[in-house]
N, C-alpha and C positions, 0 to 999 in steps of 0.2 A: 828246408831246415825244420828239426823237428820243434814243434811246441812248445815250452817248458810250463809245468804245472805240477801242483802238489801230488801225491800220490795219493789214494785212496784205500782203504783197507776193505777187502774182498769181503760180501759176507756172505754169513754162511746158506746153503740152500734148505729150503722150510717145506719138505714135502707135505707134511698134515698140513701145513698150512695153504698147501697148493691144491691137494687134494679136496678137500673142503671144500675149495673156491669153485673148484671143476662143477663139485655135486652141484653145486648153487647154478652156476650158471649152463648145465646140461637139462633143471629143470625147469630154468627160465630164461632163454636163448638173448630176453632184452636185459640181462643185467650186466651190461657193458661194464659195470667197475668191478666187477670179478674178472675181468679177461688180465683189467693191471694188477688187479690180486693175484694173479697165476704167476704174471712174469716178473712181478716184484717178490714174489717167496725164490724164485728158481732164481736171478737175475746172476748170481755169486757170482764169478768174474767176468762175465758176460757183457756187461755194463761200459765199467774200465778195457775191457779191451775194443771192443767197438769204438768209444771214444776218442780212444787215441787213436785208430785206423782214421775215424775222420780229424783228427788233429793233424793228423801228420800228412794228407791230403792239401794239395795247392787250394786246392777250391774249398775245403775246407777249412781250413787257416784264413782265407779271405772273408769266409763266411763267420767266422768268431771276431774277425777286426773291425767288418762293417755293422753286422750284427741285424740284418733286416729280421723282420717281425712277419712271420709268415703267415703267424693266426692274424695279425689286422688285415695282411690283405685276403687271405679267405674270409675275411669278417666282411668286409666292405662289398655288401651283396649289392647294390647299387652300379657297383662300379664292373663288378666281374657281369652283370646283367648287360651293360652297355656294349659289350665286348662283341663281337661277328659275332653269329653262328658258324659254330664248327670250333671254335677255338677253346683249348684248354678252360680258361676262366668260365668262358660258358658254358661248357658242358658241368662243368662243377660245380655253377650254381644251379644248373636244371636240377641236378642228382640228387643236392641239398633237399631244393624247393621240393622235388619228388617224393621225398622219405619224412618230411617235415622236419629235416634237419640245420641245426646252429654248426660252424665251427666251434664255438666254445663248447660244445654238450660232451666232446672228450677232455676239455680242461674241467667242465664239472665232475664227471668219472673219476676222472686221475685225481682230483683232491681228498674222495671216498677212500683212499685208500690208506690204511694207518702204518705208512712205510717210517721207515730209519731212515729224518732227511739228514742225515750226515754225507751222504756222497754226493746230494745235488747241492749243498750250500756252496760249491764253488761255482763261481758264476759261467766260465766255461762248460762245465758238464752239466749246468742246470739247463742253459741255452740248448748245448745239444738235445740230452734228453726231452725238452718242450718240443723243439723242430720235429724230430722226428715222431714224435709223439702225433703233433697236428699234420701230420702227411699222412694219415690212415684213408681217411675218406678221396684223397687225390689220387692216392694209388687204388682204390675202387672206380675211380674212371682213368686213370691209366691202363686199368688192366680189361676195364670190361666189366667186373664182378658185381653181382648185384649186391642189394642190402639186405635178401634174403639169407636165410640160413647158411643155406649153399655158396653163396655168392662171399661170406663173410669168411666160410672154411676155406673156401681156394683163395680168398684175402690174404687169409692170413697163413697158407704155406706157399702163397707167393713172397711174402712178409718173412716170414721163414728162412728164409735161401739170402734176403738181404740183410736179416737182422736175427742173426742165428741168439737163440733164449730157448732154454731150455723147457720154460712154460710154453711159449706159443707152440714148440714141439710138441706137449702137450696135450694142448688143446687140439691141435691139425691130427695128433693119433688117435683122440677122444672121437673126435670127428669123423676120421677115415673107419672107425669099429663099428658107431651106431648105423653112419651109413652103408653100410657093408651087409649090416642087418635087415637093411629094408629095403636095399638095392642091390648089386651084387660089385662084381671085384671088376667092374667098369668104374663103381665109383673111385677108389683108391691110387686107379691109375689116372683120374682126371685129376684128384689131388698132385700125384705126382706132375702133373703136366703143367699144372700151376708154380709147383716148387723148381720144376728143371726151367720154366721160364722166368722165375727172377733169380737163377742164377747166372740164366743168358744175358742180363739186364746189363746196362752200367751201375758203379757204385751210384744209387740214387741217394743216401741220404745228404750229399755232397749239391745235387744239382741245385740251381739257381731258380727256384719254382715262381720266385716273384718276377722274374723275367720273359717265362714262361707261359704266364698264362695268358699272356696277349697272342700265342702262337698256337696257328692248328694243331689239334689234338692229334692227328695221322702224322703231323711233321715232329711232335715232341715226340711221340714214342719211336720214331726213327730216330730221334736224335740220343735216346736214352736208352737205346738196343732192346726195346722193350715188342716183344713179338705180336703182332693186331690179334685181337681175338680170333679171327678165323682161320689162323696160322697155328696156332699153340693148342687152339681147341676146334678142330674141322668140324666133329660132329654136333658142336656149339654148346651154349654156356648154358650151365645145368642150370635153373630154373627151380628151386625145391627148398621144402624147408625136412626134416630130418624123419618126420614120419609120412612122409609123401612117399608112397611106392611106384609111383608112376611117374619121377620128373620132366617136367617142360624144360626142353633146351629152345635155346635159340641163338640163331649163325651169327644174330647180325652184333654180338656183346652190349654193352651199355650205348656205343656210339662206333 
């Protein structure tokens, strides 16, 4: 059964204001709250319709009625620490620990940004938009990518393919050009290869991640049709930040 919720009114797309954001964050690869700057100018119906695709989803609709809290438990490093090795939780907190990263440090990003909260004041599309929001860094060990340059571009046109935004387009084209400049047209296909595997994917922003991460990482990405690294990228995962002419790959992905 579908949903029922208010409607929202589409806004309009803000390319000076996206382009800006690009300059900014082309010349400074760490300023993470230009990336929601790109896809909150571009978002125009992109937003509401994603929404309701997860509204209108079983697993969806159960995930707005129970309403779990994904950011507490990627917060709870204690707990995702205690976890096997090899399993989802754990590798996610290795990935964090590795980069000297918080879950919260994308909820401090996302508040940088001086958006029109008219469309998140409904508690449904707030919820959604926050979830998916805090599944950036899980789908960087879902997929292998690192938290290098490289590793963040194939993030995010794997990102792309599930959560089509005009911005993260973007930013993945911005990405595909400079590289293209300092590496050649191997790089834009590995881009692509990133994008054609989260369309291989299941609908992820639906999955059950807090369930999950008690469960081997090899067995969630079966279960979430998500292709191993060494499948999607044989000659392995670029290794590089944007003026590296030489990148280091490697077979073996994050995990």
């Amino acid at each position: 059964m579908e949903r029922q919720s208010s409607a929202v009114a589409v806004r309009p797309i803000e390319w000076r204001r996206a382009w800006n954001a690009l300059k900014v964050l082309v010349a400074d690869p760490e300023r993470t709250e230009q990336v929601f700057e790109i896809t909150d100018a571009l978002a125009g119906a992109s937003f509401e319709r994603l929404y309701r695709q997860f509204a209108n989803h079983p697993d969806g609709q159960r995930l707005l009625t129970v309403r779990p809290s994904l950011l507490a438990a990627l917060s709870d490093r204690e707990a995702l620490r205690a976890l096997p090795e090899g399993t989802l939780g754990r590798a996610y907190a290795e990935f964090m620990e590795g980069g000297n990263l918080t879950a919260d440090g994308l909820v401090e990003a996302d508040a940088m940004v001086a958006r029109d909260e008219s469309r998140i004041e409904e508690p449904d599309r707030r919820y959604y938009g926050e979830r998916v929001r805090d599944m950036h860094d899980l789908w960087h060990v879902l997929t292998g990518y690192g938290r290098d340059e490289a590793g963040e571009a194939a993030n995010l046109a794997f990102t792309l393919a599930q959560i089509p935004n005009k911005g993260i387009g973007l930013i993945v084209a911005a990405a595909a050009v400079i590289g293209t400049q300092e590496w050649s047209l191997g790089w834009p296909r590995y881009l692509y290869r990133a994008w054609r595997r989260g369309r291989r994917a299941s609908m992820l922003s639906v999955a059950p991640y807090e369930s999950l991460l008690e469960r081997p990482l090899d067995e969630v990405r079966r279960a979430l049709r998500i292709e191993p690294p060494a499948v999607a990228h044989p000659e392995g995962i670029v290794i590089a930040t944007m003026e590296d002419v030489a990148p280091r790959a490697t077979t073996s992905g994050a995990h």
